[in-house]
ROBA-307751 format. One record per residue (C-alpha): residue number from 1; chain; residue in one letter; x, y, z. Coordinates in steps of 0.5 Angstrom, whole numbers, plus 500, padded with zeros to 3 digits. Example, Ala and Ser with C-alpha at 12.3 -4.5 7.8 and 13.67 -1.06 7.14 Angstrom:
2
    i  ch  aa   c1   c2   c3
    1   A   a  525  491  516
    2   A   s  527  498  514
END
This chain:
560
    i  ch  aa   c1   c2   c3
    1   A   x  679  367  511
    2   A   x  680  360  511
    3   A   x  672  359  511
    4   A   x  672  362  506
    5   A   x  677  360  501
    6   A   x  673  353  502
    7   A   x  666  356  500
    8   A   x  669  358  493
    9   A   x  671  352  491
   10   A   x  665  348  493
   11   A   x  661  349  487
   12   A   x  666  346  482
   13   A   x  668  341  486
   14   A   x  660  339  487
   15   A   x  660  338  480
   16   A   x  666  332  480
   17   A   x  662  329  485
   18   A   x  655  329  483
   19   A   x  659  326  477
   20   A   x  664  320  481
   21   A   x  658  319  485
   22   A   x  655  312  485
   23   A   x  649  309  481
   24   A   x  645  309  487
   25   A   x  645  316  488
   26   A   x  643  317  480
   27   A   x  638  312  480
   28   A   x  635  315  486
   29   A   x  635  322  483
   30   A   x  631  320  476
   31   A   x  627  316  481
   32   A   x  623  323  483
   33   A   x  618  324  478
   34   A   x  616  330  480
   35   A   x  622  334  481
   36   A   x  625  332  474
   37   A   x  621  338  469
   38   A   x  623  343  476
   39   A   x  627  348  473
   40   A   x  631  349  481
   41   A   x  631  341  482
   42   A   x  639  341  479
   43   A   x  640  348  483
   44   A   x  638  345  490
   45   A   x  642  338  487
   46   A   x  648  343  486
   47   A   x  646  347  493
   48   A   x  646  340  498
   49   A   x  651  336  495
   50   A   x  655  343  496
   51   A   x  653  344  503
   52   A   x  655  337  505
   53   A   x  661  336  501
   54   A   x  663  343  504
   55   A   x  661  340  511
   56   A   x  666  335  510
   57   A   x  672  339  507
   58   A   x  671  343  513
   59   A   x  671  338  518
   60   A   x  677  335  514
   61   A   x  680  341  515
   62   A   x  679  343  521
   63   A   x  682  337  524
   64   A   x  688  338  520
   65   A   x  689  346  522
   66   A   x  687  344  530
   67   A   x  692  339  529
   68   A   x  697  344  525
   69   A   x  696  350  530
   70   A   x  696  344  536
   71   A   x  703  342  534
   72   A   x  705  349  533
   73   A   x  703  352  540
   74   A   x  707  345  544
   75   A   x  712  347  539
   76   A   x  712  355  541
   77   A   x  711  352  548
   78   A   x  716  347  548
   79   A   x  721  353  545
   80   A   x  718  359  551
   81   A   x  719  353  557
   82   A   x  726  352  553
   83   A   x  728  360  553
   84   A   x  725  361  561
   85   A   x  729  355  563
   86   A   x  736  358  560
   87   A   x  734  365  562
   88   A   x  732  362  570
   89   A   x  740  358  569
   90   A   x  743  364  565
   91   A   x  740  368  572
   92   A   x  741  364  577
   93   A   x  748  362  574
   94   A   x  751  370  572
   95   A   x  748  372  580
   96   A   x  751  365  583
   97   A   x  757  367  580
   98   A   x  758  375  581
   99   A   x  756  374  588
  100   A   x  762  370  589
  101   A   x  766  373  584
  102   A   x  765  380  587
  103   A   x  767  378  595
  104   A   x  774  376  591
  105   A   x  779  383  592
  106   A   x  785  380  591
  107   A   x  789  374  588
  108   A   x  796  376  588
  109   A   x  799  372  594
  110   A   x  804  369  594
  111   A   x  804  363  589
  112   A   x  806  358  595
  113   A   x  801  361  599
  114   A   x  795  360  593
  115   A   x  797  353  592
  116   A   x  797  350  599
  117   A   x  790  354  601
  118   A   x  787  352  594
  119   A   x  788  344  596
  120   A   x  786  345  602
  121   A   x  779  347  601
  122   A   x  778  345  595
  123   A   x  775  339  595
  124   A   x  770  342  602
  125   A   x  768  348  597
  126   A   x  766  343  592
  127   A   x  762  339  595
  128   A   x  759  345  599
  129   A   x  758  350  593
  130   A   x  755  345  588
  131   A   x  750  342  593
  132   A   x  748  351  594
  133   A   x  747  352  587
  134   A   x  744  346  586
  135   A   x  738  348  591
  136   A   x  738  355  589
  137   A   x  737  353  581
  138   A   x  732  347  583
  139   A   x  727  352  588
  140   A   x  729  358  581
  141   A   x  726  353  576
  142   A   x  720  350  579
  143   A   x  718  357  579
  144   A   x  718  358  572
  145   A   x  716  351  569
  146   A   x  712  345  571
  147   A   x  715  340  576
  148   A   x  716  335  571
  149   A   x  720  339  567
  150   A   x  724  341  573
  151   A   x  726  334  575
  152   A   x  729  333  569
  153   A   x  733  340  568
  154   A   x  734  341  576
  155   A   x  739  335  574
  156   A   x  742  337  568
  157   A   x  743  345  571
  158   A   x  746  343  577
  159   A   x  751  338  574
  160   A   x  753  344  568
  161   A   x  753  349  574
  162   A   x  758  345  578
  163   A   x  762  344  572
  164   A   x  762  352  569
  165   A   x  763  355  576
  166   A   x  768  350  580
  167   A   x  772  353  577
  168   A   x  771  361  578
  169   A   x  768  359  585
  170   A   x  775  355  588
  171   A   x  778  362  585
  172   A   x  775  366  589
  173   A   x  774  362  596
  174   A   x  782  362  595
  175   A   x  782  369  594
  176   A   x  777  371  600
  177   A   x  781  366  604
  178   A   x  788  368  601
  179   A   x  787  375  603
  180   A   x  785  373  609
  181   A   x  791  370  611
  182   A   x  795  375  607
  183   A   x  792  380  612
  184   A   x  795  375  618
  185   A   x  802  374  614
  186   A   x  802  382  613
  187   A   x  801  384  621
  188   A   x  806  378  622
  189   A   x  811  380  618
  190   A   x  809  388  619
  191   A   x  812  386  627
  192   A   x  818  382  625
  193   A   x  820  387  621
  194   A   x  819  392  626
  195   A   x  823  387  631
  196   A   x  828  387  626
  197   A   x  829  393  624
  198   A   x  830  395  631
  199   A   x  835  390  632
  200   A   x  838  393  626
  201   A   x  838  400  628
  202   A   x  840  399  636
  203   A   x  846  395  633
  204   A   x  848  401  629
  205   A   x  846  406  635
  206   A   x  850  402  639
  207   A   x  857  402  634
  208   A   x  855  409  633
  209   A   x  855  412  640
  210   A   x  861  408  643
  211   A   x  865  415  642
  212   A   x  870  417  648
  213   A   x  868  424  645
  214   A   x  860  422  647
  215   A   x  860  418  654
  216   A   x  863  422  659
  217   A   x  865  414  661
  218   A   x  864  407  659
  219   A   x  857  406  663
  220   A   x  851  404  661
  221   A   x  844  406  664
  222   A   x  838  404  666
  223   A   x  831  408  668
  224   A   x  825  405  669
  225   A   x  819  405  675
  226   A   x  822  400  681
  227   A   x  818  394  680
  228   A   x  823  393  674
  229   A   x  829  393  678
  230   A   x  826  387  683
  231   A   x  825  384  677
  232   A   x  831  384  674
  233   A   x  834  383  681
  234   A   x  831  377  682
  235   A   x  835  375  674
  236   A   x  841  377  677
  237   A   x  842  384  675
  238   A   x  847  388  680
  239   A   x  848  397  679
  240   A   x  852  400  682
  241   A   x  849  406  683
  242   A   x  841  407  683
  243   A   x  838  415  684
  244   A   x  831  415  686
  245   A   x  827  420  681
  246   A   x  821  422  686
  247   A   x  819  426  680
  248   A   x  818  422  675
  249   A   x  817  416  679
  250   A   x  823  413  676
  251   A   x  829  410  679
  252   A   x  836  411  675
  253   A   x  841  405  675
  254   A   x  848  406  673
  255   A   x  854  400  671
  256   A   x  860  401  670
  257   A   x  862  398  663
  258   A   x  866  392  661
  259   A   x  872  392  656
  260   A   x  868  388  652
  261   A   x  862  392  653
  262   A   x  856  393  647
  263   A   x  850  396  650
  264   A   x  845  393  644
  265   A   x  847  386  647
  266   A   x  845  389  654
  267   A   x  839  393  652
  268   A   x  837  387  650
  269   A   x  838  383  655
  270   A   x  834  387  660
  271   A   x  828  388  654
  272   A   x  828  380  654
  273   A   x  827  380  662
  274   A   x  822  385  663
  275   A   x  819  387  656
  276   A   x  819  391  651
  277   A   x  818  399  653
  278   A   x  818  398  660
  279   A   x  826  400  661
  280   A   x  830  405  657
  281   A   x  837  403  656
  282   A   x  843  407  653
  283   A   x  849  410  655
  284   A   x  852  417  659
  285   A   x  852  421  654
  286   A   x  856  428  653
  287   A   x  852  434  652
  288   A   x  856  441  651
  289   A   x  853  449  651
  290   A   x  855  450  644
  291   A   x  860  455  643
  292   A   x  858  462  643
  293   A   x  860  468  639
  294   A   x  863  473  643
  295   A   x  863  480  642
  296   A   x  869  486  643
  297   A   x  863  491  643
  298   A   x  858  493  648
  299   A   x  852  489  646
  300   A   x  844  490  646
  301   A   x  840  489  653
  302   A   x  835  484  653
  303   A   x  829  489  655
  304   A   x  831  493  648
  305   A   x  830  487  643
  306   A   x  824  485  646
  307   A   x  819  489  649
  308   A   x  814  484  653
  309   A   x  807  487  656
  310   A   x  808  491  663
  311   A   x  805  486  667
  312   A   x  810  482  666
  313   A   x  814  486  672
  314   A   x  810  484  676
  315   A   x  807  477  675
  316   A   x  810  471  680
  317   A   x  813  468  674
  318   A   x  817  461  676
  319   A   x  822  459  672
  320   A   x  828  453  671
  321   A   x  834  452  667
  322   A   x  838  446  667
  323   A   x  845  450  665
  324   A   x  851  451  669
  325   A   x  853  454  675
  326   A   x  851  462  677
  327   A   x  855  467  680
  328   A   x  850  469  684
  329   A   x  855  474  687
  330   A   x  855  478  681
  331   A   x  851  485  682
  332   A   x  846  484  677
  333   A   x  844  478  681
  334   A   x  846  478  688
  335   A   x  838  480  690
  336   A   x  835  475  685
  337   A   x  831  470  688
  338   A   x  835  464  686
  339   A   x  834  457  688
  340   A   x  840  453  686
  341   A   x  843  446  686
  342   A   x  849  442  683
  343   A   x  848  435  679
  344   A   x  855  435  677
  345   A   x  860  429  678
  346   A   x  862  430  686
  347   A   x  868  433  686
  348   A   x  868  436  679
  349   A   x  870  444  678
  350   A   x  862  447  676
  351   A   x  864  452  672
  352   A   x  859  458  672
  353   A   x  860  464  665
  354   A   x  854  461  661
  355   A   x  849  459  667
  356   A   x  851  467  670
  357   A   x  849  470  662
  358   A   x  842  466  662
  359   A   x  841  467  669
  360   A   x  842  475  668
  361   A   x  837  475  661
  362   A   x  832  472  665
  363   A   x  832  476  672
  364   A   x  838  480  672
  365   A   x  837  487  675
  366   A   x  843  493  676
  367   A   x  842  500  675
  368   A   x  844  500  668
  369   A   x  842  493  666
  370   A   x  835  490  667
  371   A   x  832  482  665
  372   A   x  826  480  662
  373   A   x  822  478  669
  374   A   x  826  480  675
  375   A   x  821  479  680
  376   A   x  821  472  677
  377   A   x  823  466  681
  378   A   x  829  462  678
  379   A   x  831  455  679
  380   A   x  837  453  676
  381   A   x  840  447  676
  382   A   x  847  446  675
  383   A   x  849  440  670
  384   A   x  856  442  667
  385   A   x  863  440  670
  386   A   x  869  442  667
  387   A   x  873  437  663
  388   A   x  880  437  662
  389   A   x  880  435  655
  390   A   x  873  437  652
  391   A   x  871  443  656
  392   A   x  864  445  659
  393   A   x  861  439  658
  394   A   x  854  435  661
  395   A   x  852  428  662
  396   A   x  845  424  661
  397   A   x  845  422  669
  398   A   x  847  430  671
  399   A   x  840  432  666
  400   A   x  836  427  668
  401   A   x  836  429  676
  402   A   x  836  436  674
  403   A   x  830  435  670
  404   A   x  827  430  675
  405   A   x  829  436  681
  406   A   x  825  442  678
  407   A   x  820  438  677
  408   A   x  819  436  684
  409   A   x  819  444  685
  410   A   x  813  445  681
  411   A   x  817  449  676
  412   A   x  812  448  670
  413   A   x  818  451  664
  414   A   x  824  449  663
  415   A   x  829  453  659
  416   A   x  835  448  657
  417   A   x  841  452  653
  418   A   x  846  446  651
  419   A   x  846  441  645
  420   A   x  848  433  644
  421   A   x  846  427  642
  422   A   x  840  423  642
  423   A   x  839  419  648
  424   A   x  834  414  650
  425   A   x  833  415  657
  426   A   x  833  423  656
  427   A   x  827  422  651
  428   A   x  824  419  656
  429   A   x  825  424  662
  430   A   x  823  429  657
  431   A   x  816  425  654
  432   A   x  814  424  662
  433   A   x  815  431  664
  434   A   x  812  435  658
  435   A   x  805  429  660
  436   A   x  805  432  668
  437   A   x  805  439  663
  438   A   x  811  441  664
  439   A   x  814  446  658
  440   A   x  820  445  655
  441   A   x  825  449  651
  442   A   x  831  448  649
  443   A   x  837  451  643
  444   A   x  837  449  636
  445   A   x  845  449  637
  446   A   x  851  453  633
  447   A   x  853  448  629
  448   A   x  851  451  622
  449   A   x  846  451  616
  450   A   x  849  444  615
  451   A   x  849  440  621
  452   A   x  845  435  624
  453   A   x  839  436  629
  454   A   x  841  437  636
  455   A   x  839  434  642
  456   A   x  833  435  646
  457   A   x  832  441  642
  458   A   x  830  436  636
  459   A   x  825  432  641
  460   A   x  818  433  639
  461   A   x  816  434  647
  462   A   x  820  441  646
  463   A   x  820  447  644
  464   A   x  826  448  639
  465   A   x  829  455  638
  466   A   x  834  459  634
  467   A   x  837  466  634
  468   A   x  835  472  630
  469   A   x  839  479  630
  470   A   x  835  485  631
  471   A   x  834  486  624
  472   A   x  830  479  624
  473   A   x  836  476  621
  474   A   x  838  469  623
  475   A   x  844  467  627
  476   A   x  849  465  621
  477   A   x  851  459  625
  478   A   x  844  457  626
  479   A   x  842  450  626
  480   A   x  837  449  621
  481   A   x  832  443  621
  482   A   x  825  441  621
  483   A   x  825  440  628
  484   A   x  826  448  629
  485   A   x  820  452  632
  486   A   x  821  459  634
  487   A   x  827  464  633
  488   A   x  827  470  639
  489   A   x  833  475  639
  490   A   x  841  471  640
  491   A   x  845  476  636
  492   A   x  850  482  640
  493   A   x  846  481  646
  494   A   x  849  484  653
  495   A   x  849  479  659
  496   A   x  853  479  666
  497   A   x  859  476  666
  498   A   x  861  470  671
  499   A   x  867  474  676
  500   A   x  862  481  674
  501   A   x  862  486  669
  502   A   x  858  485  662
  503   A   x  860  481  656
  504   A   x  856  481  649
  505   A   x  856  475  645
  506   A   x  851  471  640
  507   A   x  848  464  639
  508   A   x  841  460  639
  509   A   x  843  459  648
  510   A   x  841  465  649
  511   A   x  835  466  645
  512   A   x  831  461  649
  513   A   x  830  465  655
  514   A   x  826  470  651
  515   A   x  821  464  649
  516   A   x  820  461  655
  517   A   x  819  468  659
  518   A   x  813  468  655
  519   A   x  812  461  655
  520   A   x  811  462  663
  521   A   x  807  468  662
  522   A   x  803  465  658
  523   A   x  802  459  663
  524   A   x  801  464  669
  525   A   x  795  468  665
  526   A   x  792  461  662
  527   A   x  794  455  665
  528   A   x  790  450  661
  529   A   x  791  454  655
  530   A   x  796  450  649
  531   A   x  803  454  651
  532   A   x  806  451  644
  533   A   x  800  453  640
  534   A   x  800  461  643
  535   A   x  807  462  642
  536   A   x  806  461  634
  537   A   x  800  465  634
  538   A   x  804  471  637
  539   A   x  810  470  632
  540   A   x  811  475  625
  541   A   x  812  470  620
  542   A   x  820  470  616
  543   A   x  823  467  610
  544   A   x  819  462  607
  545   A   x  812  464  607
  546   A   x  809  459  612
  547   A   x  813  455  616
  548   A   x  820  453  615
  549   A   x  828  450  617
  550   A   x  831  457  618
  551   A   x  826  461  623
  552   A   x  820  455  625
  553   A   x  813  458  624
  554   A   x  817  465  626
  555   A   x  820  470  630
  556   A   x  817  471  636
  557   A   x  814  478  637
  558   A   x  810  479  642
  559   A   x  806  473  647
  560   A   x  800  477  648
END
């Protein structure tokens, strides 16, 4: 289109120029005599000058188009490099930063712990970063454009870079490395809490524990494995009794208590000596059977509120019990197998009405009266003394040698039918029995809807059970609690009566035995089969649906 723009021009401006031109170019024309009549002489005139004046403006032109096109295509060039460039740092930059900004996850420490971290590896991260991000833009922009332009601009982008991202780049190695020593200041602090805490709570354990009402005397006791006592022989610790534990591989060592005594400082004191969780240090507490409701009419059998599959008047069954003294001269009894030894204070009067009531709903058998198991193998231990202030009433070290004997007897269900405070040296006693796979059940206690847990009961290495009625209804003095298990009959139940005859009383003691004679049946049948897990499956559900605090997971019905 330019060309010929140009074309239509040339005619007209030949004419100017024939007219501008020299003399010369006149005179030479007139000087051709043959050609000055031709009718076609001025038109090829007109032709030729056109044609070279037309050459001449289109070199003209030409030259000024290649050098406009020219200074427009290094322009356009100049502006593409100019864009790659910006988009290269624009990348290099967003991508150097994103990477660095996503590794940061938290930046709220401690203002302390940020300002001492920040001018710790400041000047470090600065130098380092700035040196990265400049090769990485340099290799990045020598990619895009020529070497010559990269040299300049490598330069400026490493300077702009390090000057944009210093910042956000020390913000986020200060957040990486504060979380980091965030993660350390919490498991320090996380420990020094739980030293703390616990320190706190053996000290309010200890100013709580201290009731006459609660000790059976001003002791301490330690119980551990015997490497422990030649440790803390060597530092000085003298006892002034020591029972060996072959059951449980233990030794048990009491002290008699000073006037300015406080067991927090001793349970500290051996801990600071042999190590944490290595021995358990606590009081002698007391325990008691709870008391149960007695009845002036005649109460229901055993064998009539729970009918348990035939086989079970065959089956070998061994079972203990930590109670009291039995009368084994009492009728339903006399011909039980029974195995019985005392772990009562020497020389303390043992009295014998609950450990008989227990002992007859397990095994009793007379003409009018029959037991769950009577064919079964009983051992009960005797751990209840009587006490001219409190009553019937049982100490730590009574239970824990009890404990430790039926273990050595290869007893594998133990039925406890007496409540108290926690203790550290019966948990453990507890805890080390149930991991050789001893079963261990124990009563809720009568304390009412609104009491406190009751111990063992309350301990998760035992089977917690309450008492129901034979409607289902549950005792009315019940504990109630998260820790209960299972509900078995313990209402209006008939059971031999220490010195002979028959007495008909309530509480959750006298549920037990139903629940561990299943248990004992269940182990005898499937010996490596989960005990607690069966005895759920075998109850009927009441109350809430579902577990709950009054019945458990529910009332045991029947443990096929």
């Amino acid at each position: 289109m330019l060309r010929g723009r140009f074309v239509l021009l040339a005619a007209p401006l030949a004419l100017i120029l024939l007219w501008a031109a020299p003399p010369s170019l006149h005179t030479a024309q007139a000087q051709i005599p043959c050609c000055l009549d031709d009718p076609d002489f001025e038109e090829r005139v007109e032709e030729e000058v056109e044609e070279e004046v037309e050459e001449q403006v289109e070199g003209r032109v030409d030259q000024a188009v290649g050098e406009t096109i020219e200074e427009s295509i290094e322009e356009t060039i100049q502006d593409s490099i100019d864009d790659s460039v910006e988009s290269t740092i624009e990348e290099t930059v967003a991508g150097v930063v994103e990477d660095t900004v996503e590794e940061s996850v938290e930046q709220s420490v401690e203002e302390a712990v940020e300002e001492s971290v920040a001018v710790a590896v400041e000047d470090t991260v600065e130098e380092s970063v700035a040196e990265s991000v400049a090769v990485a833009v340099e290799e990045s922009v020598e990619e895009s454009v020529e070497e010559t332009v990269a040299g300049k601009v490598e330069q400026s982008v490493a300077s702009t870079v390090e000057q944009s991202i210093e910042e956000t780049v020390e913000q986020a190695v200060a957040g990486s490395v504060e979380q980091s020593v965030e993660f350390s200041l919490a498991d320090a602090v996380e420990e020094r809490l739980e030293t703390e805490i616990d320190s706190v709570v053996n000290e309010l354990e200890s100013r709580l524990e201290i009731d006459e009402a609660r000790i059976n005397t001003r002791q301490w006791l330690v119980m551990a494995e015997p490497e422990v006592f030649d440790e803390l022989a060597v530092k000085g610790y003298l006892f002034d009794r020591v029972t060996d534990l072959p059951g449980m591989g233990l030794l048990l060592a009491e002290v008699e208590a000073p006037s300015s005594f406080e067991i927090y400082d001793v349970r500290e004191g051996v801990i600071d000596v042999v190590g944490r969780g290595r021995a358990e240090v606590d009081l002698n507490h007391v325990y008691t059977a709870g008391a149960p409701v007695h009845h002036t009419v005649e109460g229901s059998t055993p064998r009539s509120v729970l009918r348990f599959p035939a086989d079970i008047e065959d089956m070998p069954l061994r079972l203990g019990m930590i109670d009291s003294l039995v009368d084994t001269e009492h009728p339903a009894l006399n011909r039980a197998n029974i195995h019985r030894q005392a772990f009562a204070s020497e020389g303390a009067s043992l009295p014998s009405a609950h450990g008989t009531a227990i002992a007859s709903i397990f095994i009793g058998r007379d003409q009018s009266y029959l037991g769950l198991a009577p064919q079964a193998e009983l051992y009960a231990a005797a751990v209840f003394e009587q006490d001219p202030s409190r009553g019937e009433i049982a100490s730590t070290v009574s239970l824990v040698r009890a404990l430790d004997w039926l273990m050595s007897s290869g007893v594998n269900v133990i039925n406890v039918s007496l409540a108290g405070p926690p203790n550290r040296l019966l948990e453990k006693a507890l805890d080390r029995a149930a991991l050789r796979g001893v079963v261990i059940l124990a009563a809720a206690g009568n304390g009412g809807p609104m009491a406190k847990p009751m111990y063992p009961a309350a301990y998760t290495s035992v089977i917690a059970v309450t008492a129901v009625d034979a409607s289902g209804r549950i005792f009315r003095l019940a504990n109630r609690g998260a820790y209960v298990d299972l509900a078995a009959p313990g209402v209006g139940l008939l059971h031999a009566r220490s010195g002979g005859g028959y007495a008909t009383s309530s509480g959750t003691s006298f549920a037990v035995p139903f629940v561990a004679t299943a248990a004992a049946r269940l182990r005898l049948l499937s010996p490596l089969e989960d005990i607690r897990a069966a005895l759920i499956r075998s109850v009927q559900d009441e109350g809430s649906p579902g577990r709950d605090d009054t019945y458990g997971y529910g009332v045991l019905r029947f443990a096929g």
